[in-house]
PyMOL Python script that loads the backbone (N, CA, C, O; Angstrom):
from pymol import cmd

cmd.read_pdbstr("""\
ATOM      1  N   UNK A   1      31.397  -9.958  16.510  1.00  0.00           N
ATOM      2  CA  UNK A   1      31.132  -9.755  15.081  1.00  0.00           C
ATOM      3  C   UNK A   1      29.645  -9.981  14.790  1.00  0.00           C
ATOM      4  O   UNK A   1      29.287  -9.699  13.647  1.00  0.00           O
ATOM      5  N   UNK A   2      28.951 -10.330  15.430  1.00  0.00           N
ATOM      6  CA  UNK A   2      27.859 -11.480  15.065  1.00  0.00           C
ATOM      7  C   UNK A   2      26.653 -10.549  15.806  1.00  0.00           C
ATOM      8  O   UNK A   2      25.458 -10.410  15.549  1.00  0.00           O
ATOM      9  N   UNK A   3      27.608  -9.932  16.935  1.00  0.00           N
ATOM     10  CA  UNK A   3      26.346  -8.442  17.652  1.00  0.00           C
ATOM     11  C   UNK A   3      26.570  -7.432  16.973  1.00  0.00           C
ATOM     12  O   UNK A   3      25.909  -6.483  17.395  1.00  0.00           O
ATOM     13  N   UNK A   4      27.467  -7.076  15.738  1.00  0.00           N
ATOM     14  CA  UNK A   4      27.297  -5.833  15.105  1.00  0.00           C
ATOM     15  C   UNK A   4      25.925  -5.909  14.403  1.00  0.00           C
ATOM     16  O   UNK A   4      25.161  -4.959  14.579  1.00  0.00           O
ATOM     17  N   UNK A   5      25.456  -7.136  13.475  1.00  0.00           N
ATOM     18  CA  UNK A   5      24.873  -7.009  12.547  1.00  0.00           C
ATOM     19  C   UNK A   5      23.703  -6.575  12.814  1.00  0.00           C
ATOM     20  O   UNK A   5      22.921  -6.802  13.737  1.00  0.00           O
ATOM     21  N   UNK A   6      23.662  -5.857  11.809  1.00  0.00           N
ATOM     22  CA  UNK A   6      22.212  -4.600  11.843  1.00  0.00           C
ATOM     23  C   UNK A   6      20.686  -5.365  11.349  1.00  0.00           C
ATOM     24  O   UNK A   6      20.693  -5.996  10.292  1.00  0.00           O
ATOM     25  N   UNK A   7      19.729  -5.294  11.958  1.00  0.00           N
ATOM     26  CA  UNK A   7      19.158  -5.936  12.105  1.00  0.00           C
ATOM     27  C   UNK A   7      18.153  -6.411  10.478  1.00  0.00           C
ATOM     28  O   UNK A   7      17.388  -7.322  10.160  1.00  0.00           O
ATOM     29  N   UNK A   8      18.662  -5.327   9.893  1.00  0.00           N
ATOM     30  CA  UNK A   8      17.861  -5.361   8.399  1.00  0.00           C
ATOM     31  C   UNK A   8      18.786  -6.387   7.544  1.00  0.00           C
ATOM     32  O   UNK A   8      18.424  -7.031   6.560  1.00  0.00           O
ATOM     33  N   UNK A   9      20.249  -6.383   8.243  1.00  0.00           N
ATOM     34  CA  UNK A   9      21.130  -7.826   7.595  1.00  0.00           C
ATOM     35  C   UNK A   9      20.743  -8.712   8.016  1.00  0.00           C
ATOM     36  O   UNK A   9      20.703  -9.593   7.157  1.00  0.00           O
ATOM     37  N   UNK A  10      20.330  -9.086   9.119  1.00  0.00           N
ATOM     38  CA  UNK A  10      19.867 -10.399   9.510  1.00  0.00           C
ATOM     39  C   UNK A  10      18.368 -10.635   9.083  1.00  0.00           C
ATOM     40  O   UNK A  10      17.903 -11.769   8.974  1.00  0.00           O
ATOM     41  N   UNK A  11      17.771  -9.691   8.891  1.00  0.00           N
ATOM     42  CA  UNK A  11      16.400 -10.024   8.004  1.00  0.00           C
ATOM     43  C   UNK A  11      16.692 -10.524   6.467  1.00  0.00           C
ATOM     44  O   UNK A  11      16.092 -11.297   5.721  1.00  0.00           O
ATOM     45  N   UNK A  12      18.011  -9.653   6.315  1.00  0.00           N
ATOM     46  CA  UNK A  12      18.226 -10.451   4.809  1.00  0.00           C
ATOM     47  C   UNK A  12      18.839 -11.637   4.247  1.00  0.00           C
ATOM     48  O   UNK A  12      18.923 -12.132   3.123  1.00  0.00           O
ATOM     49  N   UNK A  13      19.193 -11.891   5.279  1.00  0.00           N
ATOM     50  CA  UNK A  13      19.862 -12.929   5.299  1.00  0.00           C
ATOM     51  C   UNK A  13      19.287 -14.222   5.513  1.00  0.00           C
ATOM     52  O   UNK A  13      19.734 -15.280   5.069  1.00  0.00           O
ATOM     53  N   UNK A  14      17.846 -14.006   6.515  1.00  0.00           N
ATOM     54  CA  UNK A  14      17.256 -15.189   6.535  1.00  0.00           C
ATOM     55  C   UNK A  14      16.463 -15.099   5.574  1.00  0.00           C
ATOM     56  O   UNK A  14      15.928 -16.171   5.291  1.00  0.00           O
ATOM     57  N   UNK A  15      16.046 -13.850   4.681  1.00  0.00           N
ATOM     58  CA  UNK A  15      15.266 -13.964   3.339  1.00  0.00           C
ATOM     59  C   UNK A  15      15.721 -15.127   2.327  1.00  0.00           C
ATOM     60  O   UNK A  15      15.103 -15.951   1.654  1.00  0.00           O
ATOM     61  N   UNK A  16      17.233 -14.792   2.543  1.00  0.00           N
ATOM     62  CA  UNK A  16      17.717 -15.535   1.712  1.00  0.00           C
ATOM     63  C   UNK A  16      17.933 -17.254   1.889  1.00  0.00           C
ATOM     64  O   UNK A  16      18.268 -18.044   1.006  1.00  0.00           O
ATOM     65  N   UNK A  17      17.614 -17.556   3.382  1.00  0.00           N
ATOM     66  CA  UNK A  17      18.049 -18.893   3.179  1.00  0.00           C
ATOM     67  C   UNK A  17      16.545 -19.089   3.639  1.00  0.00           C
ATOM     68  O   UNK A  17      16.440 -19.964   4.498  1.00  0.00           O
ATOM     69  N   UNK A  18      15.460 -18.531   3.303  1.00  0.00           N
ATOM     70  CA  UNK A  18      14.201 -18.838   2.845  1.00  0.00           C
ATOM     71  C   UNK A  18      14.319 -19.291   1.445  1.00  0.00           C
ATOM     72  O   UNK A  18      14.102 -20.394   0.943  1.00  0.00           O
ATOM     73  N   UNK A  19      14.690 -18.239   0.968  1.00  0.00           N
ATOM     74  CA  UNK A  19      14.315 -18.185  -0.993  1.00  0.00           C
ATOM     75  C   UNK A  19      15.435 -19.347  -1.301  1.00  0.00           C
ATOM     76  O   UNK A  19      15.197 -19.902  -2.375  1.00  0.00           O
ATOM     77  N   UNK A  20      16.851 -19.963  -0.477  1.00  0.00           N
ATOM     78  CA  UNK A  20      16.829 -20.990  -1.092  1.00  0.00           C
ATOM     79  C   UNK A  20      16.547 -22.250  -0.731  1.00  0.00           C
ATOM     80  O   UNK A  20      17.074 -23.278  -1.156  1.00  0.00           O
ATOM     81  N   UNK A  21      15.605 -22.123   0.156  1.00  0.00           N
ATOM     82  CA  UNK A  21      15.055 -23.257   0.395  1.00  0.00           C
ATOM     83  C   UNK A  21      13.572 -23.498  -0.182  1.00  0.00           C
ATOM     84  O   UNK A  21      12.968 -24.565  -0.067  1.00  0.00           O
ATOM     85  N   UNK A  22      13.142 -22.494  -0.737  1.00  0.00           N
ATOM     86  CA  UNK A  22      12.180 -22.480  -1.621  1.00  0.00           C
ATOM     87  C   UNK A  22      12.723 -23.130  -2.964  1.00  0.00           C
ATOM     88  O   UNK A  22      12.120 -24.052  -3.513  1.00  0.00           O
ATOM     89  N   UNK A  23      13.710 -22.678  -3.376  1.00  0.00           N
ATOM     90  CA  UNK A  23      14.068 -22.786  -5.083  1.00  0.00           C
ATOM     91  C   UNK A  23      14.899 -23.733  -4.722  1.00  0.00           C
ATOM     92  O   UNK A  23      15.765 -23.961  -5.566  1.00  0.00           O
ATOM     93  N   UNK A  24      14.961 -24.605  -3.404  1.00  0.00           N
ATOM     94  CA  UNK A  24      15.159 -25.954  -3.508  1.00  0.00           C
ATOM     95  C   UNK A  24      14.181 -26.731  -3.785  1.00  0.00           C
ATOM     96  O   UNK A  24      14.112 -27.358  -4.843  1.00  0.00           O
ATOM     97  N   UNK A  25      13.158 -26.784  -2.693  1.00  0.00           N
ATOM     98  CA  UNK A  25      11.592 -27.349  -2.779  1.00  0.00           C
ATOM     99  C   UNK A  25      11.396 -27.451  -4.253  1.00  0.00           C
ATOM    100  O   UNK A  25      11.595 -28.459  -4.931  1.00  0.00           O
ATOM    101  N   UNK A  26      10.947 -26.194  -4.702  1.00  0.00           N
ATOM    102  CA  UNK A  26      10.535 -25.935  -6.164  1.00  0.00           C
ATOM    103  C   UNK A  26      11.482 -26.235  -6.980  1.00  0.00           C
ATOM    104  O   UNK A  26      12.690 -26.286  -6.752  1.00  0.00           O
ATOM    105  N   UNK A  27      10.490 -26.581  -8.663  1.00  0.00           N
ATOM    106  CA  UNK A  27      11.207 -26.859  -9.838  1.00  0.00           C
ATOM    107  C   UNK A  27      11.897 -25.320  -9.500  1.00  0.00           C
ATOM    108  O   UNK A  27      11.477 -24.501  -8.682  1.00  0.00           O
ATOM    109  N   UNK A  28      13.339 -25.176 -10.583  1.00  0.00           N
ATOM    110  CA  UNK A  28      13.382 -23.630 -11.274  1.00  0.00           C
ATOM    111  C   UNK A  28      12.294 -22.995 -12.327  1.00  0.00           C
ATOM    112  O   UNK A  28      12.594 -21.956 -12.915  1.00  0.00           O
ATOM    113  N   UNK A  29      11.339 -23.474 -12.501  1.00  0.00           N
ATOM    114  CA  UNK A  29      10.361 -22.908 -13.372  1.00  0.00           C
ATOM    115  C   UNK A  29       9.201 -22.188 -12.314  1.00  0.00           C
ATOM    116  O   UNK A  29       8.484 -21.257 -12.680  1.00  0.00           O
ATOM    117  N   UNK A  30       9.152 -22.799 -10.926  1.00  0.00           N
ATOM    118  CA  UNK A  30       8.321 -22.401 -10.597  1.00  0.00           C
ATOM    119  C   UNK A  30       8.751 -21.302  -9.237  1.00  0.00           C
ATOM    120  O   UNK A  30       8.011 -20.562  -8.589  1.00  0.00           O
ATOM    121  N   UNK A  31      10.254 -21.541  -9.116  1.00  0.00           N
ATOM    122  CA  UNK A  31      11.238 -20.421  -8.246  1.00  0.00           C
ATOM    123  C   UNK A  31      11.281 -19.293  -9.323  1.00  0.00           C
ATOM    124  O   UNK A  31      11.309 -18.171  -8.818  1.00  0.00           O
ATOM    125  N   UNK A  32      11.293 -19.322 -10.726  1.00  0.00           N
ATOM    126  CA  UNK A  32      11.305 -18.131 -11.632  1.00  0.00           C
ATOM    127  C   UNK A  32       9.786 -17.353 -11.533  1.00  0.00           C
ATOM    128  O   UNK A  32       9.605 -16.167 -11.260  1.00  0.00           O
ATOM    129  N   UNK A  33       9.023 -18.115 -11.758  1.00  0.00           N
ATOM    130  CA  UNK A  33       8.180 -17.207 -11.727  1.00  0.00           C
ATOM    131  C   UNK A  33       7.755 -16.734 -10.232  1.00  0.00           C
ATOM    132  O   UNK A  33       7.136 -15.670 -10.250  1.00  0.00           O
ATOM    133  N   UNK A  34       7.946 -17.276  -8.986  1.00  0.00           N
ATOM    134  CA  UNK A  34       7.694 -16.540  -7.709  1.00  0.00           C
ATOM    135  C   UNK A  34       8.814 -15.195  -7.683  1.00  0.00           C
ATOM    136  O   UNK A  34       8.685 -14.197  -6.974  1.00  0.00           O
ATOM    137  N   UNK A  35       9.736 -15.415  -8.480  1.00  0.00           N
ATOM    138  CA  UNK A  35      10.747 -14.886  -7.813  1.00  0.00           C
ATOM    139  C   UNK A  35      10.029 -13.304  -8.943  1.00  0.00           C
ATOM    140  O   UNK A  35       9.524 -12.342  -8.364  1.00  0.00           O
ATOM    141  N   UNK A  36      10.131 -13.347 -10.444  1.00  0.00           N
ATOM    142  CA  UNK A  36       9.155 -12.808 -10.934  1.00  0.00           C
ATOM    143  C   UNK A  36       8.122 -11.935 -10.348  1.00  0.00           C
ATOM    144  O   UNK A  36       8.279 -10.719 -10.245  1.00  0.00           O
ATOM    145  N   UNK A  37       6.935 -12.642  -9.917  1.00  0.00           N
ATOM    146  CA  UNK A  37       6.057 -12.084  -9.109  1.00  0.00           C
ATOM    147  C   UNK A  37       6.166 -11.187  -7.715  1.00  0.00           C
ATOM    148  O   UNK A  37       5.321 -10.470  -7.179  1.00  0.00           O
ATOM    149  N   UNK A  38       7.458 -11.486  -7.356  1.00  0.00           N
ATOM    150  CA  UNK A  38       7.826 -10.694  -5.813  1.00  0.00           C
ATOM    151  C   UNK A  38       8.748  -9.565  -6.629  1.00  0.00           C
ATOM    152  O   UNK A  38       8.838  -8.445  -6.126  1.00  0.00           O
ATOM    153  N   UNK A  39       9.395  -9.838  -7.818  1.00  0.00           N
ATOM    154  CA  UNK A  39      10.234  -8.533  -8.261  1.00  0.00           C
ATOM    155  C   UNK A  39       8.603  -7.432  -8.850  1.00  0.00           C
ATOM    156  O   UNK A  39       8.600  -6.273  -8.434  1.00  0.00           O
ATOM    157  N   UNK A  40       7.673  -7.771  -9.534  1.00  0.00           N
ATOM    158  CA  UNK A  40       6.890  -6.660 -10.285  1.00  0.00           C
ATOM    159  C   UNK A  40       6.214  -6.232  -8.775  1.00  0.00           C
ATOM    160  O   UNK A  40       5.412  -5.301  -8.700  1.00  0.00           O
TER     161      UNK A  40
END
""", "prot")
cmd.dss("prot")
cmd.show_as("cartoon", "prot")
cmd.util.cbc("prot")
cmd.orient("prot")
């Protein structure tokens, strides 16, 4: 199961347990506005 995943899922996936370990670190005021700045 774990050798199907396509490699752009596993990039997203560690995006994600980046970003919440960021918007752990960080207040939510300052995970809003990064998160902000990476959406424009």
């Amino acid at each position: 199961m774990r050798r199907r995943l396509r490699p752009e899922l596993r990039l997203r996936a560690r995006a994600l347990r980046h970003w919440r370990r960021m918007r752990f670190l960080n207040t939510p005021a300052e995970a809003d506005k990064i998160a902000a700045a990476a959406a424009s």
